[in-house]
N, C-alpha and C positions, 0 to 999 in steps of 0.2 A: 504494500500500500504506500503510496504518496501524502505523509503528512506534515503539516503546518501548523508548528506550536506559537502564539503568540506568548512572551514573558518567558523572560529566562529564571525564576525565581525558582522558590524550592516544589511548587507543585511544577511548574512547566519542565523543570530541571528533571524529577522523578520521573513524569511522564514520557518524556525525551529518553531518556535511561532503558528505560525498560522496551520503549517502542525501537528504538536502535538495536538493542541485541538481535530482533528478528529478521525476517525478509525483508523491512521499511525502510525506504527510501524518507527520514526525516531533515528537517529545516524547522531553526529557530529564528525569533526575530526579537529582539530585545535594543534597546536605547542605550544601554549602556558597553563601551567598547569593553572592559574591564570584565563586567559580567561577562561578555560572548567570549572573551580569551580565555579563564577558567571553565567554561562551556568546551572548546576547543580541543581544551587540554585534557579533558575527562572521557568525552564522548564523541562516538564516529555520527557528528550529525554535520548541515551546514549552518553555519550563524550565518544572520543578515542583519545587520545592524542599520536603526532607524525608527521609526514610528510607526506600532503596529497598523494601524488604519490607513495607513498611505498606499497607496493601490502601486505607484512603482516600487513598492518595496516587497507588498506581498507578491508580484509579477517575478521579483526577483528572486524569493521565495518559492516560486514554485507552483503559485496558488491557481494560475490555468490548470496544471494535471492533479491536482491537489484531489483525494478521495475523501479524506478528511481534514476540518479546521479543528484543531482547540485552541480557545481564546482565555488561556489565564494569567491577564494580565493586573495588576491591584486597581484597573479603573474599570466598571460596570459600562459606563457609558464607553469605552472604548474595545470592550468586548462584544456589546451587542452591536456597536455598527458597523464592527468588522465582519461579525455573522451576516448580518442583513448583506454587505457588499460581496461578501462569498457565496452567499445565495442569489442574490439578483444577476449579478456581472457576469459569475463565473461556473455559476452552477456546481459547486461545493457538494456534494454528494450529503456528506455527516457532520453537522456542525456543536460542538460542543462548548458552551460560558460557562464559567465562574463566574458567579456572582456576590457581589459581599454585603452591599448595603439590607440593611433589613428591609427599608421600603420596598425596593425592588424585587426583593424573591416575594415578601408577601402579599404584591401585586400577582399572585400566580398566573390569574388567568392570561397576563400578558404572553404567558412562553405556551399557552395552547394550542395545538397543530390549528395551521392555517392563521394566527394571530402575528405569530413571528417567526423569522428565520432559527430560530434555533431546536435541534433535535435531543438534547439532552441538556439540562441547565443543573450548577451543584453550586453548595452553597458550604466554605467553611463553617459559617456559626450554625447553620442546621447541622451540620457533624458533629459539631461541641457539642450542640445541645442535645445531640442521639448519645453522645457518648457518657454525657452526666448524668442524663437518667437513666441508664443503665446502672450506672453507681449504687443511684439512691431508689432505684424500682421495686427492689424488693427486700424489708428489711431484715440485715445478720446475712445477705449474699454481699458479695467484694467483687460477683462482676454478671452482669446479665446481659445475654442474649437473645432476642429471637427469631425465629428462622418458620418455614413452610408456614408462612400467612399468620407469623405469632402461634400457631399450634402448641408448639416446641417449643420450651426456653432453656439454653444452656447458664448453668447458674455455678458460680465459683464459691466454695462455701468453705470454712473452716470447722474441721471435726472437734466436735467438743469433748472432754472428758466426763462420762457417764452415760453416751447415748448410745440408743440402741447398736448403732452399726458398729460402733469404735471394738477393734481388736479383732472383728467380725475376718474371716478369709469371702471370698466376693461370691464363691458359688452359695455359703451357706446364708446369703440374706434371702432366699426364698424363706427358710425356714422362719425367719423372725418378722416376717411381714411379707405372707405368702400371695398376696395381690401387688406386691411393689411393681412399679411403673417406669422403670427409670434408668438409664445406664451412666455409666461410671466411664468419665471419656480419660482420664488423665489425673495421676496422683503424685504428688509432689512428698518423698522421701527424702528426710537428709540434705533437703535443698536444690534435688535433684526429681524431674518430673519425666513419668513415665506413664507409659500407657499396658492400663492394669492387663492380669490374663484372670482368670477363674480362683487359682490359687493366691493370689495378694490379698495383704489384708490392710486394710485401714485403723490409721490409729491415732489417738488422741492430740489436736495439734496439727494434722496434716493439711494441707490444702487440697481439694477435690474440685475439679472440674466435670457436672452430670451434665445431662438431657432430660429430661421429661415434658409429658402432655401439662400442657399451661395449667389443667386442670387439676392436676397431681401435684402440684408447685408444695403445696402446705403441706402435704404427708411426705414429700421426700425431704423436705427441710426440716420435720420433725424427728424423722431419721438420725440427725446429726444434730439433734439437742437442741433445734428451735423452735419454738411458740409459734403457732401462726398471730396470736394477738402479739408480738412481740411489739413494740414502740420505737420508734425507731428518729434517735436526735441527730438534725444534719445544720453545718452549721456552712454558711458561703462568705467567704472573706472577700470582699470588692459586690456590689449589689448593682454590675451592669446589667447589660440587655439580655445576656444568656442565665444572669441565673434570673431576673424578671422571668422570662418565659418557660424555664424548668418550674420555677415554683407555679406559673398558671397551670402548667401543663399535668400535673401531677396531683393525684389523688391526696391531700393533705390530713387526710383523718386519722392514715397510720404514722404517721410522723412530725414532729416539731423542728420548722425549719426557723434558724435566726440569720440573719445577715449581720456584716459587719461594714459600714462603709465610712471611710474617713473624707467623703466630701458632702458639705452639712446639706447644702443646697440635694444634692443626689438622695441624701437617706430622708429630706422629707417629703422630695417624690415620692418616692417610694413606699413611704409609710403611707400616701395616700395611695398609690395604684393596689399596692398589696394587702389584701384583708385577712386579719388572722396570723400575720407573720412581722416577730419581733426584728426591728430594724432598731441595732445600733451604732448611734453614731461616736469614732474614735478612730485612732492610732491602731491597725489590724497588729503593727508588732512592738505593742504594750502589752506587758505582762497582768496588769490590772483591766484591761479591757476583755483579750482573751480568756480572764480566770472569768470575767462577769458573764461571760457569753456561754459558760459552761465547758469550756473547752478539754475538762479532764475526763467528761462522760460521754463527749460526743462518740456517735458511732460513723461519720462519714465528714471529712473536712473539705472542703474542695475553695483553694485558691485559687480566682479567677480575677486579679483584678487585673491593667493595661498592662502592670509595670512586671517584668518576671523577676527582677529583684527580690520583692516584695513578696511575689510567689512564693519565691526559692526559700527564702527564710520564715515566713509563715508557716511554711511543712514543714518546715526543720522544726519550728517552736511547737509547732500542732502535736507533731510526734514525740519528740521529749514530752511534754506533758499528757502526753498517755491517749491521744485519739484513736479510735480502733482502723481506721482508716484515712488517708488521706490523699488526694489528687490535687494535681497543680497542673495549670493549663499555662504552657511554656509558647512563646512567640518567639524564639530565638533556641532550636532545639542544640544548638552549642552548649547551650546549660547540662543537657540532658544523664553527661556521664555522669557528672558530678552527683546528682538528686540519685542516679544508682546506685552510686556507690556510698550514699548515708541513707541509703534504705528505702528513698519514697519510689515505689515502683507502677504507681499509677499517674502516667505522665500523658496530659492529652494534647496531640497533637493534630490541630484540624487540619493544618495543609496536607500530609503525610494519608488522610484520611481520604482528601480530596481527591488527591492523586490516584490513589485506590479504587474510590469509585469510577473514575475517570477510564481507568486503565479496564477494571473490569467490563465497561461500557463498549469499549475499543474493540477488545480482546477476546473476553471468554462469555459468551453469550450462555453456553450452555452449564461453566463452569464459575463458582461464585463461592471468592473466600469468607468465610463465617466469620471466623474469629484465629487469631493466633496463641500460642501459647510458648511459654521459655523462648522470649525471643527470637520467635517463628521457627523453632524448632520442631515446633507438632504444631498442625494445622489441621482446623476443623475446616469441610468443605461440602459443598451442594452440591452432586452433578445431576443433568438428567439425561438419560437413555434414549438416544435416537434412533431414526429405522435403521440408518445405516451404522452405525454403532459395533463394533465387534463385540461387546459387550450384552447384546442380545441372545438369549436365551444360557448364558452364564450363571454358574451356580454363584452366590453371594459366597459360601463359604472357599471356593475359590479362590475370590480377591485377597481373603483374611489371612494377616501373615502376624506373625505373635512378635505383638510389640512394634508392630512395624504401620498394620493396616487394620484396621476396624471399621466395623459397617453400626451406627446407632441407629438409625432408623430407614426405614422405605415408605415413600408415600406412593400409592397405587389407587388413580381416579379420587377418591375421598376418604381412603381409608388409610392408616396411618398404623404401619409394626413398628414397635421397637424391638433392638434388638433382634432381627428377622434370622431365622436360622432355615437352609434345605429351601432358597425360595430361589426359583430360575428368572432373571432380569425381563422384562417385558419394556418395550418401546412404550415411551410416554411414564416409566416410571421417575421417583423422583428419591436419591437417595443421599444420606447423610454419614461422614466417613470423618474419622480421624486417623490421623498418619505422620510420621518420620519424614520431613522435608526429604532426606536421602530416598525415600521410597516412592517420590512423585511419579517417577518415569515410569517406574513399573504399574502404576495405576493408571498412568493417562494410555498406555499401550492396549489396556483392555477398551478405555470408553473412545478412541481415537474412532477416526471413520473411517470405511473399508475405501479404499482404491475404488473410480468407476468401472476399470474392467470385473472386476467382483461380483457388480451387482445385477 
């Protein structure tokens, strides 16, 4: 494919990245000469340097043979009218915006087919804010997901000491809750995360990454020592526009959320936009402000304000004084090693997310990354089964390699196995797998698509 990245920054950069490794002919186009030499130096793309909207620059770019635009540049207004001009001029096949302003994306119906040139539009602050309430979705989980139309939430949970499952080996939880629901994707021993087989056992302290039907949510979390009434106190350090719209968007009854905002004018907005939620105004890294805001019982801390400074050392104070969890949403992922290596391991990064989406848009129609886990070491994943698929009429227990490849669930028409054991792949099926980065190849080899003399 012939594509045209507008903005050399860290989404247009990823995107570039990834789109070069393959058969793609790409080109970037970026303002600054400085940015396109470290572009030059890293990746086999072309730089064009200039102004993305300038019609002899995207010419120069490539933008006649061009199969696709992405337009992720940090100006909205210069990413849509380079779409509109890739569509009118040049007949752009797929055109892809980043959008940032809040106005703009919550205009949706602007980007509705036939309203505007654009065929996919993504938004970093709708990813923060997919990513925080994940956080705080369900309270005593540290990380949620969901997957086949929300059916399914993959949920990150700490094993308590006294619960049912702790010390339990995996095949004998029939016995202790002989209706259980749920499968067990990945268990974190000794600081080290694997993916279980029938004989591991869980044990008091561990980190567990499951699956279960959304419905099951409460019984698999009582499993491991928690309450479904459980209460759950979240506290937001910076009271911008992403956590305004987590706390509208979020069922408030199981949880008490407080803000912290140190600009006076901002937290008495706020007190008026938000009902029900305590907004204080102060110094987020004052020791007398954090202790008022409850910060030694909080169960979820999420540092969100402009500055990652401020980030950086709020999680640092959040954690020393005893939060059960804590996120920090970084705009300069430079920071990033640092906050690993003193412990804060929930670091959100919206561009990194974007890209993601972006790329999956691009790329794998049929294949779509869930969630990662150890640092993209085990990855949870979606594929579904085409006619041409080599992967049709394959035994599931085929795929499964111990340790290596797991199958949690298969959706078929509207019905939903976990754990599917003895089932042969059927076209249109829709299935859920964790795996060993090392072991991609050998999975994608089954779902790849036959040759046309084959078929």
């Amino acid at each position: 494919m012939n594509v045209v990245i507008l903005g050399a920054g860290r989404v247009g950069f990823n995107v570039a990245k990834e789109l070069s490794l393959g058969e793609n002919d790409v080109s970037i186009i970026d303002a600054s000469k400085s940015v396109l030499n470290k572009v030059s130096e890293k990746l086999d793309v072309k730089p064009v340097l200039g102004h993305a909207s300038d019609i002899s620059v995207l010419k120069e770019a490539g933008i006649d043979d061009a199969d696709i635009l992405v337009a992720t540049t940090s100006s909205d207004e210069v990413n849509l009218t380079t779409c509109q001009i890739a569509d009118f001029m040049f007949n752009v096949g797929i055109k892809i915006a980043r959008i940032d302003k809040k106005v703009n994306f919550d205009e949706h119906q602007l980007f509705e087919k036939g309203r505007f040139s654009i065929d996919f539009v993504v938004s970093p602050m709708l990813e923060i804010i997919k990513m925080v309430k994940r956080i705080i979705s369900i309270p005593g989980a540290t990380d949620v997901v969901s997957c086949f139309n929300s059916r399914i939430k993959l949920i990150c949970i700490t094993c308590r000491k006294g619960s049912p499952i702790a010390g339990i080996q995996l095949k004998y939880i029939q016995s202790i809750e002989p209706n259980y629901a749920f499968a067990i994707i990945a268990i974190k021993h000794s600081e080290q995360w694997i993916i279980p087989n029938k004989n591991d056992v869980i044990y008091p302290g561990d980190e567990v990454y499951l699956s279960c039907a959304t419905e099951n949510v409460a019984n698999a979390m009582g499993l491991f020592g928690y309450s479904p009434e459980r209460h759950s106190n979240v506290i937001f350090i910076g009271g911008n526009e992403i956590c305004a719209k987590v706390v509208n968007a979020l069922d408030i009854t199981n949880s008490t959320f407080k803000i912290i905002e140190s600009d006076l004018i901002r937290a008495e907005e706020l007190s008026e936009r938000l009902n029900n939620i305590e907004i204080l105004h102060g110094d987020p890294l004052s020791a007398d402000v954090l202790d008022t805001a409850g910060i030694r019982g909080a169960d979820v801390v999420i540092s969100a304000t402009d500055d990652d400074k401020i980030n950086i050392l709020s999680s640092l104070l959040s954690k020393k004084w005893g939060a059960q969890r804590v996120a920090t949403i970084l705009n300069d992922f430079a920071y990033a090693d640092i906050l690993y290596s003193l412990g804060i391991n929930s670091i959100l990064d919206s561009r990194m997310a974007t890209a993601s989406k972006i790329l999956h848009y691009i790329q794998e129609r049929n294949i779509e990354n869930i969630l990662s886990i150890d640092e993209k070491n085990i990855e949870v994943l979606s594929l579904n089964v085409t006619d041409n698929s080599y992967a049709v009429g394959v035994s599931i227990d085929e795929i499964i390699t111990k340790n290596e490849i797991g199958i949690l669930a298969l959706q078929r028409n509207e019905q939903i196995f976990l754990l599917p054991k003895n089932m042969l792949l059927n076209v249109g099926d829709k299935i859920l797998l964790v795996l060993r980065k090392h072991a991609m190849g050998r999975l994608l080899a089954f779902f790849q698509e036959k040759p046309a003399y084959l078929l």
